[in-house]
Backbone as JSON, one array per atom type, in Angstrom:
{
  "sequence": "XXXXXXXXXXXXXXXXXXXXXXXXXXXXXXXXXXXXXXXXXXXXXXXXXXXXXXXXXXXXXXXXXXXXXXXXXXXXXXXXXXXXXXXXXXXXXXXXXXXXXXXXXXXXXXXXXXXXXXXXXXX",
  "N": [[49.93, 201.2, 70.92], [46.7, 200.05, 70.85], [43.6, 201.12, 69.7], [40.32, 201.03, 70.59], [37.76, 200.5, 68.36], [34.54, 201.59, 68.67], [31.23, 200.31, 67.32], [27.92, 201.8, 67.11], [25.39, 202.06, 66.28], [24.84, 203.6, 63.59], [27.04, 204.81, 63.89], [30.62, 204.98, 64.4], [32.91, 204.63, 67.15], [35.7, 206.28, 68.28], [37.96, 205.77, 70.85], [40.1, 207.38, 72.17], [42.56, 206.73, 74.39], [44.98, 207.0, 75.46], [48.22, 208.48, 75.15], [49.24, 208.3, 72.06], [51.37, 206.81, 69.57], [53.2, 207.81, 66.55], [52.86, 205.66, 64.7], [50.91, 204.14, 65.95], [49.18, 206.33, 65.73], [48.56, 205.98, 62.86], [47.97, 203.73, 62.05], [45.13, 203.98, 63.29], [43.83, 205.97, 61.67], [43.84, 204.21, 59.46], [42.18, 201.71, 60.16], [39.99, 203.41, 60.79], [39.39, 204.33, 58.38], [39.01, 201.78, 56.69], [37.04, 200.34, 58.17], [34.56, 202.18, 58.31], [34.13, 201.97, 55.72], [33.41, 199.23, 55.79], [31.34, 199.21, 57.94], [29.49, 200.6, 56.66], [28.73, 203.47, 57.93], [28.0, 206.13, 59.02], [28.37, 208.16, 60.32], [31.63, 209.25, 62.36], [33.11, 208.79, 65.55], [35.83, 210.5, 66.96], [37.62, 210.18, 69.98], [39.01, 212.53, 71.99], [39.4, 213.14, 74.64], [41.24, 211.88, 76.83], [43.64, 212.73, 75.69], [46.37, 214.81, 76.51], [48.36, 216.4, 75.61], [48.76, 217.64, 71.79], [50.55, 217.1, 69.15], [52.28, 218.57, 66.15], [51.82, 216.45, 64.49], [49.88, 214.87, 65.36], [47.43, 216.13, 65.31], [48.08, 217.27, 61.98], [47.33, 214.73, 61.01], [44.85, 213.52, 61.97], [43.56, 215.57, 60.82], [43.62, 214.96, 58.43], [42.53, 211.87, 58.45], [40.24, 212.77, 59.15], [39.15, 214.08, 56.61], [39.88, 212.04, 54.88], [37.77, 210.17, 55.88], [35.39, 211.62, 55.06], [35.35, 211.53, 52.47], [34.73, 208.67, 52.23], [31.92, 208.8, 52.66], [31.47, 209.07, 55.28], [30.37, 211.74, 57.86], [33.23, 213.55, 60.1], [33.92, 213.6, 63.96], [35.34, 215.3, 66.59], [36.12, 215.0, 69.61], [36.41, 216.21, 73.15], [38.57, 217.85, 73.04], [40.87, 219.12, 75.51], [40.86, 222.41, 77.65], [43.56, 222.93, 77.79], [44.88, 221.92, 75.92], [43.67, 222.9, 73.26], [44.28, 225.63, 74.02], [47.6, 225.56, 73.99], [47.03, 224.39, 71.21], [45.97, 226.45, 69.87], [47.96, 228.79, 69.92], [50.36, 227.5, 68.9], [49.64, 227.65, 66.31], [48.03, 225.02, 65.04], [45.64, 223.73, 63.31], [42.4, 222.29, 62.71], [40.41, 222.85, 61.23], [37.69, 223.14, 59.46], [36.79, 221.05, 60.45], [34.58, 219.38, 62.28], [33.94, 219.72, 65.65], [33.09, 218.83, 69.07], [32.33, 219.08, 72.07], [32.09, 216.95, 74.26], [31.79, 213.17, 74.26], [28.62, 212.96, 74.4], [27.96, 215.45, 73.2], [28.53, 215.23, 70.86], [27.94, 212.81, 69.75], [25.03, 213.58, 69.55], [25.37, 215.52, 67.62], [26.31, 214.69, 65.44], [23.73, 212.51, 64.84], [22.13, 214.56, 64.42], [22.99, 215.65, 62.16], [22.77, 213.26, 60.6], [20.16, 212.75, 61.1], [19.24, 215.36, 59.19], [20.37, 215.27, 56.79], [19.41, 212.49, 55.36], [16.72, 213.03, 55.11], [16.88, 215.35, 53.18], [17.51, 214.04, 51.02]],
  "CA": [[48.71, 200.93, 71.64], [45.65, 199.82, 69.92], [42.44, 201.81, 69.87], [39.13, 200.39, 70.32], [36.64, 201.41, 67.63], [33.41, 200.76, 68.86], [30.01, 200.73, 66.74], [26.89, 202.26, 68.08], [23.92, 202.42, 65.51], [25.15, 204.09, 62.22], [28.49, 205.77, 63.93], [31.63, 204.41, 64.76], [33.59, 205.92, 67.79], [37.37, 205.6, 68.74], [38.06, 206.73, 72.3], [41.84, 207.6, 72.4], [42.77, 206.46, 76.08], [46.44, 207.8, 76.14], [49.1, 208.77, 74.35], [49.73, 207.32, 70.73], [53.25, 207.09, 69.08], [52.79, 208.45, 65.15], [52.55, 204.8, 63.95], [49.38, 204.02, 66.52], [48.1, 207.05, 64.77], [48.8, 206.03, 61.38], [46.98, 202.0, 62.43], [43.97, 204.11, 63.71], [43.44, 206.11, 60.22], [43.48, 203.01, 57.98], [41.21, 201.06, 60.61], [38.66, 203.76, 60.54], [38.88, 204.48, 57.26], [38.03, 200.94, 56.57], [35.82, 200.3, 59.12], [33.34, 203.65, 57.69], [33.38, 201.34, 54.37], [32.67, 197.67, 56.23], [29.97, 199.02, 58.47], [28.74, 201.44, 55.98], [29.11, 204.5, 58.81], [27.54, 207.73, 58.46], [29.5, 209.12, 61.12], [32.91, 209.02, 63.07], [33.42, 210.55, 66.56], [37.23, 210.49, 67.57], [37.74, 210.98, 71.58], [40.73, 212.81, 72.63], [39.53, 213.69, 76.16], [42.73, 211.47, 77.93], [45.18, 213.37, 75.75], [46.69, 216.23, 77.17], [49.23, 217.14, 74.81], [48.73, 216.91, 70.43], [51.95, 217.94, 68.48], [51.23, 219.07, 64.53], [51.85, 215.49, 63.58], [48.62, 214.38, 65.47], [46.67, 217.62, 64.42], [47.92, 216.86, 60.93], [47.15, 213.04, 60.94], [43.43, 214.26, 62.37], [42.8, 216.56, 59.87], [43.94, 214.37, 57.04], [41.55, 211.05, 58.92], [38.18, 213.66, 58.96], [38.64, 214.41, 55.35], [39.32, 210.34, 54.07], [36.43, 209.09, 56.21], [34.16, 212.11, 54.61], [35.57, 210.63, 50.69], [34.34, 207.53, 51.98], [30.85, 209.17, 52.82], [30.79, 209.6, 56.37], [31.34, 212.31, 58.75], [33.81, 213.5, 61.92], [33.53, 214.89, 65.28], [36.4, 215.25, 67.35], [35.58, 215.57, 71.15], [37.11, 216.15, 74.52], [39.49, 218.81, 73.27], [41.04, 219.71, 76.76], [41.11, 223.56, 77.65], [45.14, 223.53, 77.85], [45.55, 221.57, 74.47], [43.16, 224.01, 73.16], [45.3, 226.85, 73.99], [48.02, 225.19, 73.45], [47.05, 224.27, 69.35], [46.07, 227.95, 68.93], [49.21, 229.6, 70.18], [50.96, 227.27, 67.9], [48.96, 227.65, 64.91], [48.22, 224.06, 64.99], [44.31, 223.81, 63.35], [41.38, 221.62, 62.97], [39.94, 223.71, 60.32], [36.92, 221.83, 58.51], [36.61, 219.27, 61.09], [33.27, 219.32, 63.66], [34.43, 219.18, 67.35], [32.37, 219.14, 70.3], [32.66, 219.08, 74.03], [32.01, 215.33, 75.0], [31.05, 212.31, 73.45], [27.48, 213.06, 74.21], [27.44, 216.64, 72.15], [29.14, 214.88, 69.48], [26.43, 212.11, 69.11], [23.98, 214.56, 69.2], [25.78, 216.57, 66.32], [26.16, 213.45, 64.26], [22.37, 212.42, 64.74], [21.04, 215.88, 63.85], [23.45, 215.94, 60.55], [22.16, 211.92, 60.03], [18.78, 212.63, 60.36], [19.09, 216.57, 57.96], [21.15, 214.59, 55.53], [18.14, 211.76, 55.13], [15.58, 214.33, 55.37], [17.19, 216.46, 52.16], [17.12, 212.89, 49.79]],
  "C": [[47.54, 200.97, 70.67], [44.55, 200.89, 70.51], [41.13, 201.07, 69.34], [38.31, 201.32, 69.5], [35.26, 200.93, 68.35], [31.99, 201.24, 68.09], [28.67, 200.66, 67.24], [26.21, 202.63, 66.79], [24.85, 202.84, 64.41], [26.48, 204.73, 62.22], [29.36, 204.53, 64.54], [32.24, 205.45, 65.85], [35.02, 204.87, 68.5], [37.51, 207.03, 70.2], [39.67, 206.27, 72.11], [41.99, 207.53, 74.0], [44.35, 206.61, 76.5], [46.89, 207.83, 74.89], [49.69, 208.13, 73.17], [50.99, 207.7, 69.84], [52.35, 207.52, 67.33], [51.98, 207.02, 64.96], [51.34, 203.94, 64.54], [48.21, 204.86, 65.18], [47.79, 207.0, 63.31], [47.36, 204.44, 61.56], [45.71, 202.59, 62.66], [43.41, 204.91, 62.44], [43.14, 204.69, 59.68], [42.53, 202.14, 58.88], [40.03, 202.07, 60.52], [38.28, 203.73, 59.13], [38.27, 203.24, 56.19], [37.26, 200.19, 57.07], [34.45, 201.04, 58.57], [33.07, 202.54, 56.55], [32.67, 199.85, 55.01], [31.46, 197.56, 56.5], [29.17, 199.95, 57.79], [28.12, 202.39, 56.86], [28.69, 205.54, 58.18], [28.26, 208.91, 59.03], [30.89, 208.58, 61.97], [33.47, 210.03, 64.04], [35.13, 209.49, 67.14], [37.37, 211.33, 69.08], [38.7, 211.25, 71.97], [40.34, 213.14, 73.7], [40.7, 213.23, 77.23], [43.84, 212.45, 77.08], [45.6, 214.98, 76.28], [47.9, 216.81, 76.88], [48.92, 216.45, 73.14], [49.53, 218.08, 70.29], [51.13, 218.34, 67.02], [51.01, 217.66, 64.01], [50.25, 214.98, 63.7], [47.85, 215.14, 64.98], [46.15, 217.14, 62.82], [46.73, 215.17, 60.34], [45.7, 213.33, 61.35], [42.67, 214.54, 61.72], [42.74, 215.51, 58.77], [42.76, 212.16, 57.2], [40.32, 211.84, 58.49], [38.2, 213.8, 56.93], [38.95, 212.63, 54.49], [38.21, 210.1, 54.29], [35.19, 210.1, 55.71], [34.44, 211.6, 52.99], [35.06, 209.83, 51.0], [32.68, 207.73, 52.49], [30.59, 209.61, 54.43], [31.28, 211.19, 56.92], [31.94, 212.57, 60.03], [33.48, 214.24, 62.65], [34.64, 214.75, 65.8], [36.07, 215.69, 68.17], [36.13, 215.74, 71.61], [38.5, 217.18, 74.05], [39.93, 219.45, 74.77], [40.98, 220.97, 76.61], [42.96, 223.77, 77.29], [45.41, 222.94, 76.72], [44.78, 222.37, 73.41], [44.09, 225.15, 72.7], [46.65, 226.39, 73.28], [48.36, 225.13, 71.61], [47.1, 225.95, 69.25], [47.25, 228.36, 69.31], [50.4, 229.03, 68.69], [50.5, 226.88, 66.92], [48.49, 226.51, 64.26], [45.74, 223.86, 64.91], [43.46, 222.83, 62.77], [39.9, 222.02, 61.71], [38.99, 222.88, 59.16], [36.28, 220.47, 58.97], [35.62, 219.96, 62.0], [33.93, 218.91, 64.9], [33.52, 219.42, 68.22], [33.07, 219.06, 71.59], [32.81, 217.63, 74.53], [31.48, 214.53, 73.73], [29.78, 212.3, 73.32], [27.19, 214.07, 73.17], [28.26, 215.81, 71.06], [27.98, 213.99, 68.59], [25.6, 212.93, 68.82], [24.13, 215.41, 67.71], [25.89, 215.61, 65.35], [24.54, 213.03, 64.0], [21.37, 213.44, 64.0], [21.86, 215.94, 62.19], [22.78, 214.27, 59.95], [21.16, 212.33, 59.71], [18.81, 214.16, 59.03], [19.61, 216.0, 56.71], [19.72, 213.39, 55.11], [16.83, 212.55, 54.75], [15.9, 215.13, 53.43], [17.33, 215.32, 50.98], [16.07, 212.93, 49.39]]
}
């Protein structure tokens, strides 16, 4: 299943709308990560609010997306963490560690905007 990226002012955002097999998740790395270079992206919010189960592979594959698309200058948010996948990751040691997450796609924009404009601001 494909994932729409869609670009909104200086960010890019991928809304995950169900369940992706590894090799979805592998197609949605290498499209953001060159997407961030095409549209010259400052930020990248990833929406997991439909999923309601991530194994380590997605986790992994997650973690290892937020830190390419910050090599290629921008950075991530990861939203919509459910409460039960939540619990879930922590029980099984399964972490996120380094990566910006918020609550919704709105606190995420917001957290990308305020690091856009402090990052501009400190040039």
């Amino acid at each position: 299943m494909e994932v729409p990226i869609l670009k909104q002012g200086g960010h890019l955002i991928a809304a995950i709308q169900a369940a992706l097999t590894d090799a979805d998740l592998i197609r949605l790395q290498d499209a953001l990560v060159e997407q961030v270079g095409r549209y010259r992206s400052k930020g990248v919010i990833i929406d997991v609010t439909a999923l309601d189960v991530m194994d380590s592979f997605a986790t992994r594959t997650l973690r290892s997306m937020a830190h390419m698309i910050k090599l290629r200058g921008a950075e991530t948010v990861i939203c919509g963490i459910q409460p039960e996948v939540a619990f879930a990751m922590v029980q099984l040691g399964l972490t996120l560690e380094g990566i910006s997450t918020a609550l919704d796609l709105e606190e995420g924009l917001a957290l990308l905007n305020r690091r856009t404009v402090n990052s501009n601001q400190s040039v």
